[in-house]
N, C-alpha and C positions, 0 to 999 in steps of 0.2 A: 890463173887459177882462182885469185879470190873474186872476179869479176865472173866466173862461174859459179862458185861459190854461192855468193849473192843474190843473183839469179834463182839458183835452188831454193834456197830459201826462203826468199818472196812467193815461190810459185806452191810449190809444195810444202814447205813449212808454215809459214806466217799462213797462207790461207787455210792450211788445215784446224790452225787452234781455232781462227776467225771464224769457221763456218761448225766447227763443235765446240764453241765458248757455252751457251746451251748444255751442253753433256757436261764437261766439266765443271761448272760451276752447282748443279745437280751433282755431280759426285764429291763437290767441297762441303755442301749442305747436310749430306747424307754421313759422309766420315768425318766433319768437323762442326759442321754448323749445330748441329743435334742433339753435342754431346757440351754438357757441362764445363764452364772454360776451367774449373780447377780440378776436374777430373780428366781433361782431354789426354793428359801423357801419360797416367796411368791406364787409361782406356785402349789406346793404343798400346802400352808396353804389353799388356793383358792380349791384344788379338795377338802380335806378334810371338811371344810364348807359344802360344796356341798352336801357331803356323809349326816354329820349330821341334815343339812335342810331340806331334799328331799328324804322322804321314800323309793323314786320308786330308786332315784340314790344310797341309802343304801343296798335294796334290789337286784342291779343288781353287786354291788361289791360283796356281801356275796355270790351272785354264782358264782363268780372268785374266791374267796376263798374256795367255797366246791371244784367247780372244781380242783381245786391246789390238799387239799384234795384228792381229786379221784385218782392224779397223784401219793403219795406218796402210797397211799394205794395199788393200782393197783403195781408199782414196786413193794414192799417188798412180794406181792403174788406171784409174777412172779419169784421173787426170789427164794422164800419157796419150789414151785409148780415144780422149776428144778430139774432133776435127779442129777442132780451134788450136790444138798444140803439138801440129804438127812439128813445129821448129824447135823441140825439146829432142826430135830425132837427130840432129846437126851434133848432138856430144858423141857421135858415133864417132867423131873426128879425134877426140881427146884418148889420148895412150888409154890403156888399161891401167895400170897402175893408180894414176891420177882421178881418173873414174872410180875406180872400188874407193877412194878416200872422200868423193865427195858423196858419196852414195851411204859408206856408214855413218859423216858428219849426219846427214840426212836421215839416216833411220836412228841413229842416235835420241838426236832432237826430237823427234817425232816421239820418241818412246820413253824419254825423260821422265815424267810424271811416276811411271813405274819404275826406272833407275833409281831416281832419290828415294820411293819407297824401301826398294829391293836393299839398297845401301842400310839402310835403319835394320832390315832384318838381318844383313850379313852379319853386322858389330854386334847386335843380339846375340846372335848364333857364336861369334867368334869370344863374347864375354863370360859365356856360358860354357863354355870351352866343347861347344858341338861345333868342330873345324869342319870337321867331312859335309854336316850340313848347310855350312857357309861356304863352305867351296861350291856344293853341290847346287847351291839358290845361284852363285857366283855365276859358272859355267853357263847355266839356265840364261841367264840375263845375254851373256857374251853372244849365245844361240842365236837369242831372238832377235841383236841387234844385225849379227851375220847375214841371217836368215833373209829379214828386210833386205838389206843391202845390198844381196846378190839377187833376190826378184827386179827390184828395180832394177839391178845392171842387164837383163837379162828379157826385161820390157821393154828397154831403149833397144837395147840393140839385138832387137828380136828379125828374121830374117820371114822366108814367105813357108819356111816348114816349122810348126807347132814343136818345141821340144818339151821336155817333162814339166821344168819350173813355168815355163808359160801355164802349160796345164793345171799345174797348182796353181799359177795365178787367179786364174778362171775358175776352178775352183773355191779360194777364196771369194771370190768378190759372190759369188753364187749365194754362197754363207753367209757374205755380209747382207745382201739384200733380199734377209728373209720375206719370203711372199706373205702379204696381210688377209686373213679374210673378214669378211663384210664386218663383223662387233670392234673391230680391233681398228677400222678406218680412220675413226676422229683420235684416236691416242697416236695413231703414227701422225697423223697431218700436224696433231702438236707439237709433237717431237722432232720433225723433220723440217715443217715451215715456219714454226712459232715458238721454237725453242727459246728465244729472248724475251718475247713476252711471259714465258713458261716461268723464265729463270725471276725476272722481276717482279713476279706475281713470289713464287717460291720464298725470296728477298724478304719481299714486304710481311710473309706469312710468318717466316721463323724470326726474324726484328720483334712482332708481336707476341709469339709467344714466349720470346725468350723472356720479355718482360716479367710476364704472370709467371713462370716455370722456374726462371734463374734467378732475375734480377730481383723479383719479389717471393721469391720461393719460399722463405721463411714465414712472410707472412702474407699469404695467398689468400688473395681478392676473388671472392667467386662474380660477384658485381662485373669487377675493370674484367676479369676475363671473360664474362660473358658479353660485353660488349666489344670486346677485342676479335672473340671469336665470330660475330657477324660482321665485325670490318673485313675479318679474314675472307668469308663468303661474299661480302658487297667485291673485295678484290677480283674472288674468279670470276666474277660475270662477265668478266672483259675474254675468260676462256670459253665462257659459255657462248657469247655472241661469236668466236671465231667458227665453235664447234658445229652450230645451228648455220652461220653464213659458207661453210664448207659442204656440209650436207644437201645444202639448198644451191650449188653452184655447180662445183665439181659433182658430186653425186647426185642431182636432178633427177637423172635418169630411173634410176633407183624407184622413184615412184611407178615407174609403169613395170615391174616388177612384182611378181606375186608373193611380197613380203609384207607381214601380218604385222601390226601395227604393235601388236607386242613385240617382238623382235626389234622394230626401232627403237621403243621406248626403252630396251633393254642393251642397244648400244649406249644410249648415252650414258644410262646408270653405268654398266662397264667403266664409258671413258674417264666420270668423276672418280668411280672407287681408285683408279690407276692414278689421276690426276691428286686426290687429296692424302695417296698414301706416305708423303713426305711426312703432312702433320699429325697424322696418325704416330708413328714411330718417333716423331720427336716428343710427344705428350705423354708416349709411353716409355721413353726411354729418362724424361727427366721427369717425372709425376712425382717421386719420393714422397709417394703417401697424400698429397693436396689432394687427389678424388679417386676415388673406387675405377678399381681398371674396367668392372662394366661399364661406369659413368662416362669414359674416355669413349669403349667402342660404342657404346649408346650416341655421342656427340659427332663421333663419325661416321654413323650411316644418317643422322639428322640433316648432315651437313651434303651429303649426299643427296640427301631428298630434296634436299634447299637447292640442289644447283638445278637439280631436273624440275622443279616448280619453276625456278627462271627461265630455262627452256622454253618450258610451258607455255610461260609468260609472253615470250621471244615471237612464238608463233602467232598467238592472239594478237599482237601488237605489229603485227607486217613485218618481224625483224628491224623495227624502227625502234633505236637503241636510246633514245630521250624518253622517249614514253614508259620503255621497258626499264628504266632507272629510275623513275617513280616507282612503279611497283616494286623495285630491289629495296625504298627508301622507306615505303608503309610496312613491307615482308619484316624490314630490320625490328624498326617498333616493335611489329606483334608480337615475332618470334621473342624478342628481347624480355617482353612482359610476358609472357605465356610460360618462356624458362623456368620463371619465379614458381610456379605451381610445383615443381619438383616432379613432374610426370615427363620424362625426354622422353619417354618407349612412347607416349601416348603421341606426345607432338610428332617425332619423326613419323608416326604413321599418319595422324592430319596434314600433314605437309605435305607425303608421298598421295593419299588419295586426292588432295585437292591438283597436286600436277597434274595426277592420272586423269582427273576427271578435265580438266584444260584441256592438257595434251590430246585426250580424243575427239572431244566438238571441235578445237582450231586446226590440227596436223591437214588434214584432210581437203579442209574449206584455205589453205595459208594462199596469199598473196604478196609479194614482197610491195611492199610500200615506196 
């Protein structure tokens, strides 16, 4: 049994974190990376309250959590359902018994991340002396790991007539692999194939502002943060060239399409506003007064305009990424001095017309080099 065990886990465990390390590490950014290190457990004690005072705010958590659910269950299908793992069908031989144990080790693990949460809210709930509510998150938890447990059992050893929980499988996985349309193409290809570039890009973003925000908060640098904040954009261009080598690879086709040049220009703004809304919420969740909350959203549709000028750039230049890093290194300078003027509304719009005006002599005339 442990030498099945094992097995499981290799297949379906270890490569589930492996191939959404990306997604998690975006969800450690987002609920810890963002937040103040000496506010971080009052921050959380604060959501957690929340959860257990407010039906409606318990009830929209527990659909993150089915959702999550959704995601584990949907992989290990996707898994099963491949030609290549056929021999995952051979545990048909293992009792019953022995199976449902290594099935909830397995959705267990998989669903841990929400366990150790859910744990923090039970003891909440149980300190508070709302029992019925800790029981109530308790059970929930139990559900979901059941729940997995018996799909998978129920995937292996599925026969040639559909029963209900297969249906729900399919189901599931339907859900998991919501359909993308055309504006929404480069934020999935990031997220699905460049999720590690995504995350170390993310990394390098929230390191820098923690600087300016935490580490020197008391006494905030508009200078070091303004040069920090175009490090931060010289970082995405490493998204920006994925985003433009995607479009011009996989999506080719796309050109011979009667799709109007605004519409593309207008995917990519989409994909940065998705892509820079980490730093967005981190500047505004620890700002404590260093700059006017316009100031912030002024900086981030700037920053915006900055990535779709290197776009811009991307195309003028054959998608030839040395030459296209000069122009990211003179952009740094200008923007850097231009800051100084104290006009951001003015520059983010110099910035956006000069893409705009790139963007349409090269899209058209582009050549990969």
């Amino acid at each position: 049994m442990k030498t099945v065990l094992r097995f499981l886990l290799k297949v379906l465990v270890r490569q589930f974190y492996l191939i959404n390390a990306g997604f998690f590490l975006f969800l450690f950014f987002i609920f810890f990376g963002v937040i103040n290190g000496s506010q971080l457990i009052s921050y959380h004690q604060s959501l957690i309250l929340g959860m257990i005072d407010s039906p409606v705010y318990m009830g929209a958590v527990w659909c993150c959590w089915f959702l999550y659910n959704f995601k584990c269950i949907a992989f290990c299908n996707a898994v099963i359902s491949a030609p290549e793992s056929s021999y995952i069908y051979s545990l048909k031989a293992v009792r019953l018994f022995k199976q449902l144990t290594l099935y909830l080790a397995v959705s267990s693990l998989q669903y841990l991340p929400v366990l150790i949460y859910a744990g923090f809210v039970i003891y909440m709930a149980f300190s508070k002396a709302m029992v019925i509510t800790g029981l109530l998150v308790l059970t929930f938890q139990l559900l979901m790991v059941v729940l997995g447990a018996f799909i998978l059992y129920f995937s292996i050893n599925k026969n040639n007539h559909a029963n209900p929980l297969e249906k729900l499988t399919g189901l599931l996985v339907r859900l998991y692999n919501i359909p993308l349309k055309y504006p929404a193409f480069l934020t999935g290809h990031i997220f699905s194939d460049k999720k590690m570039a995504f995350a170390g890009v993310k990394i390098f973003s929230i390191l820098l502002l923690s600087v300016s925000f935490i580490r020197n908060g008391d006494h905030f640098d508009a200078d070091f943060f303004s040069i920090f904040f175009q490090l931060i954009l010289t970082g995405h261009a490493v998204l920006v060239f994925y985003c433009v080598q995607f479009n011009e690879s996989q999506l080719q086709f796309s050109r011979n399409l009667p799709i109007p040049l605004y519409k593309i220009a207008g995917m990519y703004l989409l994909t940065f506003s998705f892509l820079l809304l980490p730093e967005l919420l981190f500047m505004l969740i620890n700002n404590h007064g260093n700059l006017p909350i316009l100031h912030i959203v002024e900086l981030y549709l700037t920053a915006i305009a900055t990535l779709f000028f290197y776009t811009a750039t991307l195309y003028a230049c054959g998608l030839n990424m040395e030459r296209m890093l000069l122009f990211v290194f003179i952009s740094f300078l200008v923007i850097f001095f231009l800051q100084k003027a104290g006009q951001q509304l003015l520059l983010m719009l110099g910035i956006l017309a000069a893409g705009g005006a790139v963007f349409w002599t090269h899209y058209f005339g582009f050549e990969q080099e």
